[in-house]
C-alpha positions in Angstrom: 117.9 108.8 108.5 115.3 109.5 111.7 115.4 108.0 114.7 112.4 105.8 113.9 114.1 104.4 111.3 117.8 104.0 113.0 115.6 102.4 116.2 113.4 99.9 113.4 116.4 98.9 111.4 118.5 98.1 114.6 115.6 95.7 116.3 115.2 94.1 112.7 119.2 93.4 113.1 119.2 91.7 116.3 116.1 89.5 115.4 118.3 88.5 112.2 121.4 87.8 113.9 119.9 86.0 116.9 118.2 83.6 114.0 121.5 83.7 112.0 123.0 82.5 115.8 120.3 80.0 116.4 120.2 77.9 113.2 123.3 78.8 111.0 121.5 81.1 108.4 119.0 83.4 108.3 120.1 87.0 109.2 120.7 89.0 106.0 117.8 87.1 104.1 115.6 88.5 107.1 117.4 91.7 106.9 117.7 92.7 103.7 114.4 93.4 101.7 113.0 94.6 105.8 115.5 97.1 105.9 115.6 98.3 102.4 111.8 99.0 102.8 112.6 101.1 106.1 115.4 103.0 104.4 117.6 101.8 101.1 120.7 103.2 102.5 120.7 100.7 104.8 121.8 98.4 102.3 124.1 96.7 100.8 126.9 98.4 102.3 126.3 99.1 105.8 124.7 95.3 106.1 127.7 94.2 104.3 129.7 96.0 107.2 128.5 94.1 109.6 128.8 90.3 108.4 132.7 90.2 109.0 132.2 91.3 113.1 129.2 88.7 112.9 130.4 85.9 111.6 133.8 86.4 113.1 131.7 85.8 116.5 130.5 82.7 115.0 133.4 81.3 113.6 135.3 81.6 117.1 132.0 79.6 118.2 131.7 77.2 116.5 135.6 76.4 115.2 136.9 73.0 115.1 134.1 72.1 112.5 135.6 73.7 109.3 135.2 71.8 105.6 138.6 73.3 104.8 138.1 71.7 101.2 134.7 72.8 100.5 135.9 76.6 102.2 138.3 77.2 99.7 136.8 76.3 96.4 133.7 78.5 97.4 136.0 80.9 98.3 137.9 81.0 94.7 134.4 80.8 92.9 133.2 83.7 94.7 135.7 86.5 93.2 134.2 86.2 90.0 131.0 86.8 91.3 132.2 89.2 93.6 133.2 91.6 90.3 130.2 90.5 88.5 128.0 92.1 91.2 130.2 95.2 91.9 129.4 95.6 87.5 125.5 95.3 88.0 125.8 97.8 90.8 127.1 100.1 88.3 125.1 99.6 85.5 122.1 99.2 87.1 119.8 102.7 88.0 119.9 103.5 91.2 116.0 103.9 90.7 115.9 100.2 90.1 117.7 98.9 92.9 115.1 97.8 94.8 113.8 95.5 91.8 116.9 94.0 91.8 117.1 93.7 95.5 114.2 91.9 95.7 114.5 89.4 92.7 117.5 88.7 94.1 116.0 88.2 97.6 112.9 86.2 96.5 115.8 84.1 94.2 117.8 82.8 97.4 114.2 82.0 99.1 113.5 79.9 96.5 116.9 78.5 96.1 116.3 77.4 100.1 112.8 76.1 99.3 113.3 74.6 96.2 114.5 70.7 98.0 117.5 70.7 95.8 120.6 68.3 97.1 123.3 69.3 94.2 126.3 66.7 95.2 128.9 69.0 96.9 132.2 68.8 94.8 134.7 70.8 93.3 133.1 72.0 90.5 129.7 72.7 92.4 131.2 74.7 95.4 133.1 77.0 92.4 129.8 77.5 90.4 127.9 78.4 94.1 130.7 80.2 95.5 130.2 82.5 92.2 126.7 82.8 92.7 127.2 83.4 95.9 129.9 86.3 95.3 127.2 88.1 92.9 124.1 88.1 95.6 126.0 88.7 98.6 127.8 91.8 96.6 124.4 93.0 94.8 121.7 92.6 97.9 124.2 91.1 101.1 122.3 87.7 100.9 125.1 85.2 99.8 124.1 82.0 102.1 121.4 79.9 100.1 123.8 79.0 96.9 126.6 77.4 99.3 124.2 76.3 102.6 122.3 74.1 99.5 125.3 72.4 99.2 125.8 71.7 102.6 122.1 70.3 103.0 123.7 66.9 104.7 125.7 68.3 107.0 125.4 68.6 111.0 124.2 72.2 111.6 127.1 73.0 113.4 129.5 72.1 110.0 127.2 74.2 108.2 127.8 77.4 110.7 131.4 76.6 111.3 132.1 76.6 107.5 129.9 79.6 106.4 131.1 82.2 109.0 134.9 82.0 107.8 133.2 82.2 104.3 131.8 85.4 104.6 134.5 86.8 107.2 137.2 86.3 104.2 134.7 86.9 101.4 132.9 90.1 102.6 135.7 92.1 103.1 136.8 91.5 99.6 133.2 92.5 98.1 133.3 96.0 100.4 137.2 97.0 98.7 135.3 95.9 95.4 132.3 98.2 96.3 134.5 100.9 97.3 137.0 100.8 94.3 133.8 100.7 92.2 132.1 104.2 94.0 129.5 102.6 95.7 130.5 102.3 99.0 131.4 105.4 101.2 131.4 106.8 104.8 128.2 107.3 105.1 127.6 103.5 105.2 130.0 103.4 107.8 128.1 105.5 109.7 124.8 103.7 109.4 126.6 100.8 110.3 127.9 102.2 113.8 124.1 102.0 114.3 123.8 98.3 113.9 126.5 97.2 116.0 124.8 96.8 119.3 121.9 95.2 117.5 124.7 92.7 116.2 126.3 92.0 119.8 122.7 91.9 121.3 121.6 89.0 118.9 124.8 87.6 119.3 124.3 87.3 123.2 120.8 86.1 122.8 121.3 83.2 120.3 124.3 81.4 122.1 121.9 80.1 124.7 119.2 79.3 122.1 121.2 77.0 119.7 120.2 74.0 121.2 116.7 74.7 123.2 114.6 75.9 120.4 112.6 74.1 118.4 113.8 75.1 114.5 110.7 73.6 112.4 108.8 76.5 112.8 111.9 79.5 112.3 113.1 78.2 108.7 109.6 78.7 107.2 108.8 82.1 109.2 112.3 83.4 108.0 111.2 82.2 103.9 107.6 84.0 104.6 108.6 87.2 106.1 111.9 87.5 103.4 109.4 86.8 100.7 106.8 89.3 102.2 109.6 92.1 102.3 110.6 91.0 98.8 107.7 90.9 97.0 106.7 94.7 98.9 109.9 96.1 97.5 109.6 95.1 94.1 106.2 96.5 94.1 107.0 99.5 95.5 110.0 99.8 93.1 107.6 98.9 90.3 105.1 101.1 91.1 
């Protein structure tokens, strides 16, 4: 990687995580189709690397708030997924990555635009935590299947029972990843890089979370992840 791109990816990382910070979701759907277009190494591994630090920040935030029932039924669906993605990984040319990273991507935009209020119950929170468990393996975006079914929630619910999500559930998908080949030290290198972008947003979104206004960043984060989506799976097309 050059310096251009190390310097690019890390400022697209901290604008991420300081949305991620400000309004409970956001960073890795920002992230991930930007920084695949700036270099595909970048992803999923090294972004991967970096949601356990992230959203162990948050979940030391904003504890106290945890839907312990709704946590661990997401978190038993999600294994299934989990192996399901690690399989595509495999199967799928590496060639043809970025088509699948950015069907994927454009899939959890639409899942977050799409006005769906599925009723958040046992059977639900498996079938999303699966869903989840296969995006957030395959691309590093597994938010939008489990934040649609906490659409009625208080914001800080939402955060305080997605960070412990991904701190357990990420850490699973990486040992998956590695067992399957696909993760190595190279992506722990790349993701030395982000770190300071991570504490950085981290430090700038705390004072944020209840000063600014949030109609405006939900439909600039769906634009821009579209926009990097849709330039991805052209340019993988193409």
């Amino acid at each position: 990687m050059t310096l251009i791109e190390i310097l690019g990816a890390m400022l697209v990382y901290c604008i991420s995580v300081i949305v991620q910070g400000t309004v409970g979701f956001g960073a890795n759907m920002l992230a991930v189709p930007i920084l695949a277009l700036i270099n595909p190494d970048l992803v999923p591994g090294p972004v991967l690397l970096m949601n356990p630090l992230m959203n162990a920040i948050f979940t030391i935030r904003e504890r106290g708030n945890v839907d312990k029932f709704g946590l661990t039924w997401a978190l038993i669906g999600r294994t299934p997924g989990m192996l399901i993605g690690v399989l595509a990984l495999t199967v799928v040319a590496e060639d043809r990555l970025g088509t699948l990273f950015g069907v994927l991507v454009l899939l959890a935009v639409g899942m977050k635009v799409s006005g769906l209020h599925p009723t958040r119950n046992r059977r639900s929170l498996l079938i999303a935590g699966g869903l989840s468990g296969f995006m957030g393996t395959t691309v590093a975006v597994g938010g939008p299947p489990i934040a649609l079914l906490y659409h009625d929630v208080p914001g800080v619910v939402m955060r305080a029972t997605l960070s412990p999500y991904f701190l357990i559930g990420t850490p699973l998908a990486i040992g998956a990843l590695a067992f399957a080949g696909r993760f190595g030290t190279g992506d722990l290198l790349i993701a030395a890089w982000l770190v300071p972008a991570l504490l950085v947003g981290a430090a700038i979104s705390h004072p944020l979370r209840g000063t600014v206004n949030r109609g405006w960043i939900a439909p600039a984060v769906y634009a821009l992840s579209s926009a990097g989506a849709l330039t991805l799976l052209i340019r993988s097309l193409v």
